[in-house]
C-alpha positions in Angstrom: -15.3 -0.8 6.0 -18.2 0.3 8.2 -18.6 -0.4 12.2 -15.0 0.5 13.1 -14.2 0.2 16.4 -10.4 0.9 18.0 -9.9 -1.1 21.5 -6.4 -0.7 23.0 -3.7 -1.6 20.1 -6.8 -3.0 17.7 -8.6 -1.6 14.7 -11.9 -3.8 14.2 -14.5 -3.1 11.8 -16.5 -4.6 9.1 -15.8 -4.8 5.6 -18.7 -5.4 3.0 -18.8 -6.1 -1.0 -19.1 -3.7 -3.4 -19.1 -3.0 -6.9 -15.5 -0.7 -8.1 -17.9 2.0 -10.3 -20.1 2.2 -6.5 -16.7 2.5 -5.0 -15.2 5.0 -7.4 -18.1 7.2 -7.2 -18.1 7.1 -3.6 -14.6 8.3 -3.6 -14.9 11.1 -6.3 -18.1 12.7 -5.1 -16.0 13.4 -1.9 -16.7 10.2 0.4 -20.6 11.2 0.8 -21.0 8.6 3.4 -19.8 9.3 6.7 -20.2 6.1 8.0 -17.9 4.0 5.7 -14.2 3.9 5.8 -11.7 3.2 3.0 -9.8 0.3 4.5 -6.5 -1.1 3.0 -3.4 -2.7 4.0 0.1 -1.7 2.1 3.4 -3.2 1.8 5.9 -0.8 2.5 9.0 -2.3 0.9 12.1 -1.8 2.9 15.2 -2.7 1.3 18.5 -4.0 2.7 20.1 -0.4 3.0 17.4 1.3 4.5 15.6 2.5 1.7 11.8 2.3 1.0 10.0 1.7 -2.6 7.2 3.1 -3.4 5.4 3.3 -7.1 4.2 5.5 -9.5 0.6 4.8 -10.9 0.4 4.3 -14.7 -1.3 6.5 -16.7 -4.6 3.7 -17.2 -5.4 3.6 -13.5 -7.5 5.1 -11.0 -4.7 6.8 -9.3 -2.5 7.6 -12.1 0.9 9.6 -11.4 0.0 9.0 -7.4 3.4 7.5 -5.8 2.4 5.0 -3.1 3.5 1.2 -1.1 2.1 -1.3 -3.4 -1.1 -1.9 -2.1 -4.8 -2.6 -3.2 -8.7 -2.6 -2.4 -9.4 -5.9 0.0 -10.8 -8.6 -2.8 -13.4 -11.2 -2.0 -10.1 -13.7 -2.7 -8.6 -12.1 0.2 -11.6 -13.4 2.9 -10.4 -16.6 4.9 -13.7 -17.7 6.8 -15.1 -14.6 8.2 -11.8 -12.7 8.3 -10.2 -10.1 5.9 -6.9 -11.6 5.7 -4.6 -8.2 5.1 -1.2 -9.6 4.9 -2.5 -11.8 1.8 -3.8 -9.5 0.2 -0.3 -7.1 0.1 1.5 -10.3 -0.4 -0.6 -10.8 -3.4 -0.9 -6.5 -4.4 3.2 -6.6 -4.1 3.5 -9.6 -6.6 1.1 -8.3 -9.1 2.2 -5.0 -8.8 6.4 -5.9 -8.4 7.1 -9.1 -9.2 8.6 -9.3 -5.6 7.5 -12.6 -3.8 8.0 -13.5 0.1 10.8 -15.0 -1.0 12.2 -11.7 -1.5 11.7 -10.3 2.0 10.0 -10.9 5.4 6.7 -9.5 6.6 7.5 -7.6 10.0 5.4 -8.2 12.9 3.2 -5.3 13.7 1.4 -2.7 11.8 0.6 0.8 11.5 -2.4 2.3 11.3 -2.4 5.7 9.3 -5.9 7.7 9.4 -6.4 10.1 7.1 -10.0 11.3 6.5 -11.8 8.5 5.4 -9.0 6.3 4.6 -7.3 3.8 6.8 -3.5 2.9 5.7 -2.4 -0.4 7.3 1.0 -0.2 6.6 3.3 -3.4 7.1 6.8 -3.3 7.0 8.6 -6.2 4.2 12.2 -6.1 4.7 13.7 -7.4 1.7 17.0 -9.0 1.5 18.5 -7.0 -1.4 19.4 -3.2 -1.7 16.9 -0.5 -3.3 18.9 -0.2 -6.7 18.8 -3.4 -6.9 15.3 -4.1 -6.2 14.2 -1.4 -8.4 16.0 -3.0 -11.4 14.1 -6.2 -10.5 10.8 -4.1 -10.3 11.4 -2.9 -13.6 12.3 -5.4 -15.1 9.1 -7.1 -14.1 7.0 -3.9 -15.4 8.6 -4.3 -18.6 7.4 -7.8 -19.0 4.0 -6.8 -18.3 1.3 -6.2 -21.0 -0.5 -3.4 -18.8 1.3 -2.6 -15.8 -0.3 -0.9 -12.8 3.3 0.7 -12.0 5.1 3.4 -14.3 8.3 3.9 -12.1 9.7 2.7 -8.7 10.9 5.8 -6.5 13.6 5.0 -3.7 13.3 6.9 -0.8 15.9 8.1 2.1 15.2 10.9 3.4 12.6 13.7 2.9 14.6 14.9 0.4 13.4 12.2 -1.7 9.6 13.2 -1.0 7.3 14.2 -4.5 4.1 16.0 -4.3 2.3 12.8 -5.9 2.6 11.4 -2.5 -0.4 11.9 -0.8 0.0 13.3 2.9 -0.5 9.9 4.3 2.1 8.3 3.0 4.9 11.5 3.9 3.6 11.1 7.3 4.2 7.6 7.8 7.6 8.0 5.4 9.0 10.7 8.0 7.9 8.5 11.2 9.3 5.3 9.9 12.4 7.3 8.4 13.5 8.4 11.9 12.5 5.7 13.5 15.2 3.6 11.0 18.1 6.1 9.9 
């Protein structure tokens, strides 16, 4: 994303196309250009008993061992007329990525917007309609059916307590506002 611009309780900026290799360079040379923004939307899985999901990166991807809400790069399926349409594109990263379908939960109104260098976490909240050991067992199940899974392992998380240090800082931050705001 490039041309961001915040106005009251919006986030507006442009998103353009680019190759992954251009994209992955960007991002390991240590975001040489200023004036782009990683921009991405997430699904933070919240389950029936207060609990959030979160996965583990297999070993094969770009972010292997990171633990983070299913969630993926914008995808030039994900443009409806001139718009980036976010909550499509988690509803489509959660059902690759879990198996879990909007049947399973309900996308709720509002996001949050987590800045962290030059990334941009949208974070939406899916309440699901099952509790976290359940849902995990579904996830994995899913995973195991998978020829090449982008997930190794679903974490449940509580509290803090259940915090790893593959979580990057974004995602603890948001975890320990969205924990107190929902004991």
């Amino acid at each position: 994303m490039h041309q961001l611009a915040l106005r009251e309780r919006s986030l507006e900026g442009s998103f353009f196309e680019t190759e992954f290799a251009s994209f992955m360079a960007w991002r390991d040379w240590g975001f040489p250009d200023r004036s782009v923004i990683n921009c991405f939307a997430m699904g933070a899985i919240r389950s029936s008993d207060g609990a959030f999901l979160l996965g583990e990166m297999s070993a094969h991807t770009a972010n292997a061992g990171h633990i983070y809400f299913p969630a993926g790069t914008p995808e030039p399926s994900d443009i409806t007329g001139d718009t980036v349409d976010l909550a499509g594109n988690i509803a489509r990263e959660v059902a690759e990525e879990t198996g879990l379908t909007d049947a399973d939960f309900r996308a709720v109104p509002g996001w949050s917007a987590v800045f962290a260098g030059p990334r941009i976490a949208l974070i939406q909240i899916l309440q699901a309609r099952a509790p976290a050991q359940e849902l995990r067992m579904r996830v994995l199940g899913h995973l195991a059916r998978e020829p090449k899974p982008e997930l190794s392992d679903i974490r449940i998380v509580r509290s803090r307590a259940d915090f790893h240090a593959m979580m990057q800082p974004f995602i603890t931050a948001y975890l320990e506002h969205a924990l107190a705001l929902h004991p």
